[in-house]
MARBA-3410 file (N, C-alpha, C, O; in Angstrom, 1 decimal):
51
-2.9,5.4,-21.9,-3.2,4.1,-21.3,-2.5,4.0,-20.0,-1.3,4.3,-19.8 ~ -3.3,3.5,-19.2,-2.3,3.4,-17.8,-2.8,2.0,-17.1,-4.0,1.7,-17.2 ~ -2.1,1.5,-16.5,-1.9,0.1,-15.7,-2.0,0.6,-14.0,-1.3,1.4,-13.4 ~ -3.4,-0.3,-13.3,-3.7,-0.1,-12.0,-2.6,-0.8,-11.5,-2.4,-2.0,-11.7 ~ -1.5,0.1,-10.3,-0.5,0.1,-9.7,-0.7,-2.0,-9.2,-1.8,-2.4,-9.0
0.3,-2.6,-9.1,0.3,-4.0,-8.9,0.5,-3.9,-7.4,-0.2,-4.6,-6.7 ~ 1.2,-3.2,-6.9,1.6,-3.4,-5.4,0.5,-2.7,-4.3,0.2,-3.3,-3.2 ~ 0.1,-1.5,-4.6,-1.0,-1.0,-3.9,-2.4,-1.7,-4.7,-3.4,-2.2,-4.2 ~ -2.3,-1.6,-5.1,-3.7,-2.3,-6.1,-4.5,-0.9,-6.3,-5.7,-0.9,-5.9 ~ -4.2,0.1,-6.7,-4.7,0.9,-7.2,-5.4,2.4,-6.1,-6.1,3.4,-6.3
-4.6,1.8,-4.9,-5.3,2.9,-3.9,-4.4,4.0,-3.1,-4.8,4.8,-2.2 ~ -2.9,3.9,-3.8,-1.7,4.9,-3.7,-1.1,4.7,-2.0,-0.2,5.5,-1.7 ~ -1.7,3.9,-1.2,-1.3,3.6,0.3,-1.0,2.3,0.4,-1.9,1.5,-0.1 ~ 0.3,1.6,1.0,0.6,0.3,1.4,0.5,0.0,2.8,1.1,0.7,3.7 ~ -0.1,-1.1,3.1,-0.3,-0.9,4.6,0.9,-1.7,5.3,1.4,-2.6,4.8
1.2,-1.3,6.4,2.1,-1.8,7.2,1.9,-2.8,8.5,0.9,-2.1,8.7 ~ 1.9,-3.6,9.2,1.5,-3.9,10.4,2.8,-3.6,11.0,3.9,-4.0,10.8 ~ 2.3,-2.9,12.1,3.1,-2.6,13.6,2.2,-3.1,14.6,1.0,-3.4,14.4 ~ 3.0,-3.3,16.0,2.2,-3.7,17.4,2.1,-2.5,17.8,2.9,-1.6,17.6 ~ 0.5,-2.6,18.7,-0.2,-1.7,19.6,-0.7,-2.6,20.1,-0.9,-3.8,19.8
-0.8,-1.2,21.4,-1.0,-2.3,22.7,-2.5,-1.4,23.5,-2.7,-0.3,23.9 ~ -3.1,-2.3,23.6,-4.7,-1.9,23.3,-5.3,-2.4,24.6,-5.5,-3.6,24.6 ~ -5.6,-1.2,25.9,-6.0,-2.3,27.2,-5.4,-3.0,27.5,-5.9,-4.2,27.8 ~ -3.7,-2.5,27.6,-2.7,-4.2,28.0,-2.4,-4.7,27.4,-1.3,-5.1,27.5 ~ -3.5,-5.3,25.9,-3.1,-6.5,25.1,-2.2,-6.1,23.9,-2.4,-5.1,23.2
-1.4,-7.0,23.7,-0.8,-6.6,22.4,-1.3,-7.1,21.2,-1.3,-8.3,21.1 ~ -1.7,-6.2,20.1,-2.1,-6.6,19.0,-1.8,-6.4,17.7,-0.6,-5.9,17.6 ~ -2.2,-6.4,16.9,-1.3,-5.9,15.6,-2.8,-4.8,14.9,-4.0,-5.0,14.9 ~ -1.8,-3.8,14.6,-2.7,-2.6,13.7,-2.3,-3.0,12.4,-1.9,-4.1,12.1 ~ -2.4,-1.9,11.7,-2.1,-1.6,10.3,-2.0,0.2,10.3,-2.9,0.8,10.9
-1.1,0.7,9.8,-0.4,2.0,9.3,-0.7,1.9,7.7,-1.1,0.9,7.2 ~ -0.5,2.9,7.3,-0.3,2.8,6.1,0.6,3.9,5.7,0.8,4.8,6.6 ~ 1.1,4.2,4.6,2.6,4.4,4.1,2.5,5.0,2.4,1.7,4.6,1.6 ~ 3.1,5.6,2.3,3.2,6.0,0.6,3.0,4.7,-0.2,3.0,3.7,0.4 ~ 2.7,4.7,-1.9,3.2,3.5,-2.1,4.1,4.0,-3.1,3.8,4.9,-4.0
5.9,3.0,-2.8,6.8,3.4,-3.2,7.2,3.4,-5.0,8.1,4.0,-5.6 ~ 5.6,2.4,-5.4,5.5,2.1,-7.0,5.3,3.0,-7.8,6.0,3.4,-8.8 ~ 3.4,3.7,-7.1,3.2,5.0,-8.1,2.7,6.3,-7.3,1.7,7.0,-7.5 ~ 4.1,6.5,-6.2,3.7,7.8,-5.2,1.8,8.2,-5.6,1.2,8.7,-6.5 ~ 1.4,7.6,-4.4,0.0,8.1,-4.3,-1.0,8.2,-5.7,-2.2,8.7,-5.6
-0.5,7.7,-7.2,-1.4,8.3,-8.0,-2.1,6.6,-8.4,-2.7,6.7,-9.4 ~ -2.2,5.4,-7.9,-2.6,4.5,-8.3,-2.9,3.8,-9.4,-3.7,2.9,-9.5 ~ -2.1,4.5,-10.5,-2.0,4.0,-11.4,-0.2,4.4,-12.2,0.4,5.5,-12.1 ~ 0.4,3.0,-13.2,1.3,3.3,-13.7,1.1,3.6,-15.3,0.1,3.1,-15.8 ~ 1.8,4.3,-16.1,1.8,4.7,-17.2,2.0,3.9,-18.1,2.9,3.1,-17.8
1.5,3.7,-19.0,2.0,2.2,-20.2,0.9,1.1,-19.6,0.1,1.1,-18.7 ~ 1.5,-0.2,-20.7,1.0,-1.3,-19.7,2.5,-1.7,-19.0,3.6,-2.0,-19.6 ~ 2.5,-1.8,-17.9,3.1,-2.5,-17.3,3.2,-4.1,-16.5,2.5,-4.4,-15.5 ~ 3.6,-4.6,-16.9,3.2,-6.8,-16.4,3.9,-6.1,-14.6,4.4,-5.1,-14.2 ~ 3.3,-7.3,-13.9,3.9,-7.4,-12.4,4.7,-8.2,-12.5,4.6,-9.3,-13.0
6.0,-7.6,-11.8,7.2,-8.4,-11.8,7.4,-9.1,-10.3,8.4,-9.8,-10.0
END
């Protein structure tokens, strides 16, 4: 039985926003990042509640 990761919501990447600067303007992107809950597998083992 396994529980869809709470923090990534099931997609094993957390996105970040950093600034870029796009034609002069500054704007905000998004990165994305391991997710630190269930390294890349999107789901956790057991049920687990969101804390």
């Amino acid at each position: 039985m396994y529980t869809v990761c709470h923090h990534c919501g099931g997609i094993g990447e957390v996105p970040i926003p950093v600034l870029a600067v796009v034609g002069g303007v500054g704007r905000t992107a998004t990165a994305n990042r391991t997710c630190p809950v269930c390294d890349t597998n999107g789901r956790l083992t057991g049920m687990v509640p969101p804390i």
